[in-house]
N, C-alpha and C positions, 0 to 999 in steps of 0.2 A: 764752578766749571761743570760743565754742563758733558754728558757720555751717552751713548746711546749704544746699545748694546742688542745686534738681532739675532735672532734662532728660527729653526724649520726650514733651512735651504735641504738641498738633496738632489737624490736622483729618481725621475717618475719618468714611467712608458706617457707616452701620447694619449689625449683622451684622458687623465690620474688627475689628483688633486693635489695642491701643498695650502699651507699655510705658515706664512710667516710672521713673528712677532717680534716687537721691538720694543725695548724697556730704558725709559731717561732716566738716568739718574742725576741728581742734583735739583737745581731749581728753573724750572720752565713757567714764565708768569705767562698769564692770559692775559688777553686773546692770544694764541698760538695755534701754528699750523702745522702740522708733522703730516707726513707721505712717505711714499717708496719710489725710487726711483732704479732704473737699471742701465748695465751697461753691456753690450754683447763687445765681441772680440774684433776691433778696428772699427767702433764704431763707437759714435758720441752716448754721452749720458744723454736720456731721455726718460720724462716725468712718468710716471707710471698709472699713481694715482695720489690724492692728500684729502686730507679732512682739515674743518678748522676745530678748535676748540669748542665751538658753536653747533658744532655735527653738517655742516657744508660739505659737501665732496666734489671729485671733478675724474674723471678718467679719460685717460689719453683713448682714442677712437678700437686702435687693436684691443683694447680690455674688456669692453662694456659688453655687460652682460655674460662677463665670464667671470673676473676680478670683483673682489668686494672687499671694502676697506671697511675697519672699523677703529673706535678710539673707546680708551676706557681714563678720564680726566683725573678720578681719582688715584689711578695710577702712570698718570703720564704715559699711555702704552697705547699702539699704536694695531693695527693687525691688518694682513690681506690673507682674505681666502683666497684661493687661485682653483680653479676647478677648469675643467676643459682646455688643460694645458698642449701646446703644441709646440714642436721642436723649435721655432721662430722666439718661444719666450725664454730660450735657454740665455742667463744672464747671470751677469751678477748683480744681486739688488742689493739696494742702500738705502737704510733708513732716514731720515729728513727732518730734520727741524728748524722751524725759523720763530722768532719770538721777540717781537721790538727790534728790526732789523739785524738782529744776529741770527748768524745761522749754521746749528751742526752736524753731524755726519756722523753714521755706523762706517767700522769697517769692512760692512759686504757680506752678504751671502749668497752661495753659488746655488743656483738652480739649475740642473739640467734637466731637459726631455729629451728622451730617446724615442723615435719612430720605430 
């Protein structure tokens, strides 16, 4: 059984940084893809950013060039820097893993921006 377990949500002014990390535990075989996904308040989940095990990434259009994802294989662990954060990215994100078409979930972390 496969957990995923994230940290670094909060509360940052507009303009601040966060970084979130996110830690599998159990067994995640390669090739695998993990990412972060978010979801604001009456509104759908929406992909955020992912890497593959391979080091491939992809970010949704509002991130790039602010978002940066990273992966560390040896420790199944996942990361987004977040810098130039704006009250539009207050969410709750969720960590992501898919791996031979299975696929698990963090319970969430809140990020807010305040303007």
């Amino acid at each position: 059984q496969v957990q995923l377990v994230e940290s670094g949500g909060g509360l940052v002014q507009a303009g601040g940084s966060l970084r979130l990390s996110c830690a599998a535990s159990g067994s995640i075989f390669r090739p695998y893809r993990m990412g972060w996904y978010r979801q604001a308040p009456g509104k759908q989940r929406e992909l955020v950013a992912i890497i593959s095990s391979g080091g491939s990434t992809n970010y949704a259009d509002s991130v790039k060039g602010r978002f940066t994802i990273s992966g560390d294989n040896a420790k199944n662990s996942v990361f987004l820097q977040m810098n130039s954060l704006k009250p539009e990215d207050t969410a709750v994100y969720y960590c992501n893993a898919l791996s031979y078409g299975l696929e698990y979930w963090g319970k969430g972390t809140q990020v807010t921006v305040s303007s």
